[in-house]
N, C-alpha and C positions, 0 to 999 in steps of 0.2 A: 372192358368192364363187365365183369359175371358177378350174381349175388348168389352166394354159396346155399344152402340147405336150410342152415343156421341163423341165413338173415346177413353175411356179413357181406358188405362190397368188398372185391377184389378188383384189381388192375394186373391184365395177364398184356404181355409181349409178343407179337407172334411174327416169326420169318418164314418165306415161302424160299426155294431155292429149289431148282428143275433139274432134272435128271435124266441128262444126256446117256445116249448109246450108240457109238457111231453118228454123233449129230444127228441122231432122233430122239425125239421124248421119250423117254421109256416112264417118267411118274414124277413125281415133286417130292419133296422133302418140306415139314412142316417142323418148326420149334417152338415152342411155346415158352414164356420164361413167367413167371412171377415178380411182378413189379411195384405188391399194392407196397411194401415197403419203402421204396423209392420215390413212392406216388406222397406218402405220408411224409416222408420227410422236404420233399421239396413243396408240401402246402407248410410245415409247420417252418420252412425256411423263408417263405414267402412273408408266411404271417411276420412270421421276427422282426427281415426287413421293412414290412409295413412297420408294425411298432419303433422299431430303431429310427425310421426315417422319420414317426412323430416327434420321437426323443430329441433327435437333432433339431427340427422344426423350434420345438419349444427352447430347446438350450441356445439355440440363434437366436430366439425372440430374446432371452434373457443376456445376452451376451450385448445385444444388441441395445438393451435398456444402460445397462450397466458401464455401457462403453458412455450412450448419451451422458450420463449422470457424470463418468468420469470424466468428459468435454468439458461441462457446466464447473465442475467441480476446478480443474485447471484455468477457466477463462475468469473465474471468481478471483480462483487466486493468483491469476497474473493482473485482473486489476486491483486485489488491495496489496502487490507489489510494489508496481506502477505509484499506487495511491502514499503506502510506505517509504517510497523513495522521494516521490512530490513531499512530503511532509517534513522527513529527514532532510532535504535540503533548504524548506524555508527554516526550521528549527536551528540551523546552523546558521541563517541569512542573520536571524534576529538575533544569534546566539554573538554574530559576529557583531552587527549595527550597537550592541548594548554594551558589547565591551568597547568599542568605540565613543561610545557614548559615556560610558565611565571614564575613559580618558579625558575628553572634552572636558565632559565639569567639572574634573579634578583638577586640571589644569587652571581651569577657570573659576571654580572655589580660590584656589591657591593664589592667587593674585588677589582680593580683594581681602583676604586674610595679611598675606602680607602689608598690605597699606593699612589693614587696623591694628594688626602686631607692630610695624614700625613709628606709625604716629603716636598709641598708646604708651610705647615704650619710649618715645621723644616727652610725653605729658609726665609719664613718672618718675624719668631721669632728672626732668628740665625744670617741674613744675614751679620751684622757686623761683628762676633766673627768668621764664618767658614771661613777656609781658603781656596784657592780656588778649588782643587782638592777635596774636601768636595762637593762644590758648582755644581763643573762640574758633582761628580756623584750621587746628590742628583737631578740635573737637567736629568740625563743619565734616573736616574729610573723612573722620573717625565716623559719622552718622551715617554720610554719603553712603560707602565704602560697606556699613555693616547692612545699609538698607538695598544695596544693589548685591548682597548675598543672600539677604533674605529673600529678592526678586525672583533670582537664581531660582533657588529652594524650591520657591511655589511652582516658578515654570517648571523643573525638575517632574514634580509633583505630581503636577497637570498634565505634565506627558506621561508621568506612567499612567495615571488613569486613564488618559486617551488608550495607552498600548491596551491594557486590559481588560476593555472594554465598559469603564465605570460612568464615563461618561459621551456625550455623543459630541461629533467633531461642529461646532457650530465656528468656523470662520467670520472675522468682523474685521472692518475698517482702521488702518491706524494708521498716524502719521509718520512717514518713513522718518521723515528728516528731525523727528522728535526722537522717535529711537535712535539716529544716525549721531544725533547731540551729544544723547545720552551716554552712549558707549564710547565716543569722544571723548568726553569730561573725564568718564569712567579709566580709559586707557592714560589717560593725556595726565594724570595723581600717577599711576606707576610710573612713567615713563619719567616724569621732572623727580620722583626719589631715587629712579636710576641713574 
């Protein structure tokens, strides 16, 4: 390293090599090279790689954030998949239980209509010829018959509120073997028209 005249640092190179004469010294041989250009570009090659390797530094922090984000982002939405499919299967639970349930009480509409279409239609066919005690208890099964569909109805009714959420499920006491009667009596009118 020399500082020229001017003020400028320079980076000079310098080789020594001897000089043999019959294997004796006869002097050395000196070369000198100029190297500040070499010297400048391997500081401004240094520099770069320092910057570069901040660059990378930062784009690893940012990759790094981005990847997190992209984890959270996946494990969201693998649980409102999860959550989506839980949902779509009770939707199809209830979607099945209801058309079941339409079944059922269509069914069972269906019968207690029939015992009031057939008796009513035996009262306006008949109504001259029956005597009256006929009258009274083709009317008895006519009431029965209309009031254990209006029963129907309510319970109907009552459970869809229940599904709905309209009311709350409050459970009470009742007498089996009264229900057990009931539906008895109920079946035991279709059964003696059959």
């Amino acid at each position: 390293k020399y500082t020229s005249e001017d003020g400028i640092v320079n980076y000079m190179n310098f080789s020594i090599a001897p000089i043999l004469d019959n294997e004796n010294l006869s002097g050395y041989i000196l070369v000198g090279r100029d190297i500040s250009e070499r010297r400048q570009l391997e500081n401004e090659l240094r520099n770069s790689n320092e910057v570069l390797q901040q660059n990378v530094q930062v784009q690893t922090a940012e990759l790094a954030e981005m990847n997190r984000r992209l984890h959270l982002d996946i494990e969201e939405r693998k649980f409102t998949e999860e959550r989506l499919r839980k949902l779509t299967s009770e939707l199809k639970s209830t979607i099945f239980s209801r058309d079941k349930m339409f079944s059922i009480v269509a069914h069972d509409l269906r019968s207690p209509f029939v015992t009031l279409l057939g008796f009513s239609e035996l009262l306006v066919q008949e109504v001259d010829t029956l005597e009256k005690d006929d009258v009274k208890q083709f009317s008895q099964n006519i009431f029965t018959s209309a009031n254990r569909v209006y029963n129907l109805l309510e319970n109907l009714l009552q459970w869809s509120r229940i599904q709905t959420g309209k009311i709350i499920f409050e459970p009470t006491e009742l007498n089996l073997k009264t229900v057990v009667s009931e539906n008895t009596m109920f079946f035991k009118h279709n059964a003696d028209i059959k």
